[in-house]
DOLODO-548623 format. One record per residue (C-alpha): residue in one letter; x, y, z. Coordinates in steps of 0.1 Angstrom, whole numbers, plus 5000, padded with zeros to 4 digits. Layout:
# residues N
aXYZ/...
This chain:
# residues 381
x216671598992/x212971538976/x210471429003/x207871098999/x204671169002/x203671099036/x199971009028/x198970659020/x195970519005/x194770208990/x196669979014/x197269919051/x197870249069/x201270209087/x203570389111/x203070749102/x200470689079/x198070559107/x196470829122/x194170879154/x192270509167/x193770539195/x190670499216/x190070179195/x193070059198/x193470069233/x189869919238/x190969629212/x193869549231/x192069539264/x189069289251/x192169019239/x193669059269/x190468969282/x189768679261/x186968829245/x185568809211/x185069069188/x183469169155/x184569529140/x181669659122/x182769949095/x181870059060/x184369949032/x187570159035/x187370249069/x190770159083/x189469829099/x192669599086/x194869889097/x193269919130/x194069579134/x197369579122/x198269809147/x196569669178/x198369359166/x201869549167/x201469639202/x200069309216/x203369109198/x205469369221/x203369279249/x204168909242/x200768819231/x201168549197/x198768679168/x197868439143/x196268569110/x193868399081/x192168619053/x189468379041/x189368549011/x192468378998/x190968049015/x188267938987/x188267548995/x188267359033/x191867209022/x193367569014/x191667699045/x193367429058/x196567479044/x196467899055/x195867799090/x198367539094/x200867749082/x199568089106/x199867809137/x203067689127/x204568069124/x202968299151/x201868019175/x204367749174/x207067869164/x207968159189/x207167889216/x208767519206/x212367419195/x212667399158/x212166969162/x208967059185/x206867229157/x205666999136/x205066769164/x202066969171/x200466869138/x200866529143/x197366359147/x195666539124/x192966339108/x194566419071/x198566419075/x199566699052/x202766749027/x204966959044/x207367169021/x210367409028/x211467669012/x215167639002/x215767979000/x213868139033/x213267859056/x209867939056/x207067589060/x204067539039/x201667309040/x199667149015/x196166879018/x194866668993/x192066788977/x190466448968/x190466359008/x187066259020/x185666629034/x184466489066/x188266399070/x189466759056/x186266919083/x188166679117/x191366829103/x190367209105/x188367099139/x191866979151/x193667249136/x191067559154/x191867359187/x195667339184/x196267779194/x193967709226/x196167449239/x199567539226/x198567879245/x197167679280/x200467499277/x202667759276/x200668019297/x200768259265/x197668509251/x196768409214/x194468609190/x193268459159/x192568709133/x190268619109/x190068839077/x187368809052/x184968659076/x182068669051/x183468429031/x183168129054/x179868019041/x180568039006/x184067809010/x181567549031/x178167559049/x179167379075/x182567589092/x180567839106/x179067549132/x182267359133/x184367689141/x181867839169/x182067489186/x185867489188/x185967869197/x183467829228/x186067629242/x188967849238/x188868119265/x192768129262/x192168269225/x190668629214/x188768559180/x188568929160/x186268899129/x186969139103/x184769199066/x184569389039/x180669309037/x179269459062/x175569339056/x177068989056/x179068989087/x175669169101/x173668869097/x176068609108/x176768789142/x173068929145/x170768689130/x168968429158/x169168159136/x173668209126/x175567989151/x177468309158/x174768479167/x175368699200/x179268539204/x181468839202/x181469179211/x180369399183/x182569759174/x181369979150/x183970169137/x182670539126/x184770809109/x187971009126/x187071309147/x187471609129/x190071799153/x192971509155/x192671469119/x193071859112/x196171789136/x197171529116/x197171659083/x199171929095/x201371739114/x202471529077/x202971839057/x205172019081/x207671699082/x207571689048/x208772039045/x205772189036/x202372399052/x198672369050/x196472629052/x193572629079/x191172689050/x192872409033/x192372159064/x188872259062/x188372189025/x189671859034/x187771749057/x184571919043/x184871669015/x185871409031/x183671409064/x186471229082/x186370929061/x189770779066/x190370609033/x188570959014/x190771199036/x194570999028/x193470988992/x192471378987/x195971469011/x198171268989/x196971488958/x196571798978/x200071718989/x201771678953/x199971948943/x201872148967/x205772268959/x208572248989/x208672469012/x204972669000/x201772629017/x198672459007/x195872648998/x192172578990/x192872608956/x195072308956/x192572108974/x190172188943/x192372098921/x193371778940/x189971718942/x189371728904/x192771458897/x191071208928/x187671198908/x189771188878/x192070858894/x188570738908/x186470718876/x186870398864/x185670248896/x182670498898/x181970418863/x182170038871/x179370128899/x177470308873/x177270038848/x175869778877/x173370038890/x169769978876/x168170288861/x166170388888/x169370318912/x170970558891/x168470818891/x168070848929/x172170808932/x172171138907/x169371338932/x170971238968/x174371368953/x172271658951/x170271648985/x170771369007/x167171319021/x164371089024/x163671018992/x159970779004/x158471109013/x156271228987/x157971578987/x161071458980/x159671258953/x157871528939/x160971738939/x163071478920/x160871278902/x161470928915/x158770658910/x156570508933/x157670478973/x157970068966/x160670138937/x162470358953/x162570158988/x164369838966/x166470088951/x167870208982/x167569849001/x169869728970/x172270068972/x172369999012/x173669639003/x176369748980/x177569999010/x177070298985/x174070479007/x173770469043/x170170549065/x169670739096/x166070809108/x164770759073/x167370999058/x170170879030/x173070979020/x176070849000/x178570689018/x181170558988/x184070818990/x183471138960/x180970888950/x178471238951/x181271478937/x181771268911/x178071248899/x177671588903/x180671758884/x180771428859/x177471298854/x175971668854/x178871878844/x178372118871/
């Protein structure tokens, strides 16, 4: 019988695939029990999604109703409308009313919406007109933002509203953000979890003075895995899958990798195919995993390459090299970068695009192989 690959990347990590949070998890759970608002702060591809997914798992055991929106696929008011109508009717509503009782609950909405079902599933959508008046579509979502608060009050019940994409509720209108954070300091029966993808974003909606979130939710920064349950980890996936790692092979892993959780799945999975049934995984096949990741990557690096300005790509090139401090005149001097000024908008720009990260004046390179692949592709070393 030919095993699956039991590593997972470039979707939500599930079951097996999930690995270690369990600190995270358990604190995520306790703050909705609580009531309590939270932001997760975490560079792209850090698990944050699965994190959720999981703490959301437990919570539905535990009876809790968790109700999900990814703004992202939300680009008007009327389609946010539409994905929260449909989350409330679903994971709120329906566990809790009679089949007759759930659309009851939409009732007085200021814009009465065309409700469709599916033939085949069962399953409700709901649809607004777009040509309704958007102070009419605004009291709708108002409405629909209170309607989890009471339906939990009413039925003594903990609801978490997940909201995905968070970023993103600016650019589908200026107003939400005030409209949402009035409803939501009114809802100590509801958890709000904010997740995004861009992290300088969600930073100044939840930090900035002047952001009607500002302050209103407990902030988690999510870092990297600790190095010791993910060496336990890895190993833990090859042996059920009938094969071995070596300890040098674990190291190589993680050397790369530095814990990234997104970084780490990826260079297993190839490290893992790499490796026949019933052999062991060597450091060799981590190199040459290595070399097929960068290889599966370079498009997207490429894509990066072709936005970067020069001088972008020039101090990208010398921190694959040496992460430093590239304002010091040494460093400078070593690499021949331009004037302090340039290179500070270089790396302020980098720092917005999540490929470099600061710490005490130092950078580094944050985007997964993003430094392997300048260095063995854009050097040929």
């Amino acid at each position: 019988m030919t095993s699956t690959n039991p590593f997972r990347y470039g979707a939500l990590a599930l079951d097996e695939a999930f690995t270690d949070r369990e600190a995270e998890i358990d604190e995520l759970k306790a703050d909705v029990r609580n009531g309590q608002d939270v932001v997760i702060f975490a560079p792209r591809r850090y698990g944050k999604s699965s994190l959720v997914w999981r703490a959301s798992q437990e919570l539905a055991r535990e009876k809790a109703l968790v109700a999900q929106v990814d703004l992202m696929t939300a680009p008007t008011p009327a389609t946010f409308a539409e994905k929260l109508a449909r989350t409330i009717h679903d994971d709120v509503a329906s566990p809790l009313l009679r089949a007759k009782e759930r659309l009851r609950v939409f009732g007085d909405l200021k814009v009465t919406p065309s409700i469709t079902v599916d033939p085949q599933t069962g399953g409700i959508s709901f649809s607004f007109d777009v040509g309704e008046r958007r102070e009419d579509i605004h009291a709708t979502i108002e409405r629909l933002l209170e309607l989890p608060g009471e339906l939990a009050a009413d039925r003594k019940r903990q609801v978490v509203l997940v909201l995905d994409e968070f970023q993103e509720v600016v650019e589908i209108d200026r107003r939400l953000p005030n409209l949402m954070r009035a409803v939501f300091q009114r809802q100590p029966e509801v958890a709000h979890v904010y997740l995004g993808s861009k992290r300088h974003m969600m930073q100044r909606i939840f930090n900035d003075e002047n952001e009607p979130f500002w302050r209103s939710a407990k902030q988690v920064e999510l870092g990297v895995i600790a190095r010791e349950p993910f060496a336990a980890y890895i190993r833990r996936q090859f042996e059920r899958t009938d094969r071995y790692v070596a300890a040098a092979a674990v190291d190589a892993i993680l050397e790369s990798t530095g814990g990234h959780p997104y970084a780490t799945q990826e260079l297993c999975y190839f490290a893992w195919q790499e490796t026949a049934a019933d052999e062991r995984a060597e450091a060799e096949h981590v190199d040459a995993a290595l070399t097929k990741v960068l290889r599966s990557e370079h498009a997207h690096f490429s894509l990066l390459w072709e936005r970067a300005s020069s001088v972008q790509r020039v101090l990208l090139t010398e921190l694959a090299l040496e992460p430093g401090r590239p304002l010091t005149g040494d460093y400078r001097r070593r690499h021949n970068l331009p004037a302090p000024s340039t290179v500070q908008r270089a790396v302020e720009a980098l720092e917005r695009d999540e490929l470099v990260a600061r710490d005490r004046g130092s950078v580094r390179i944050v985007e997964p192989f993003l430094a392997a692949w300048l260095v063995r592709d854009m050097r040929g070393l």
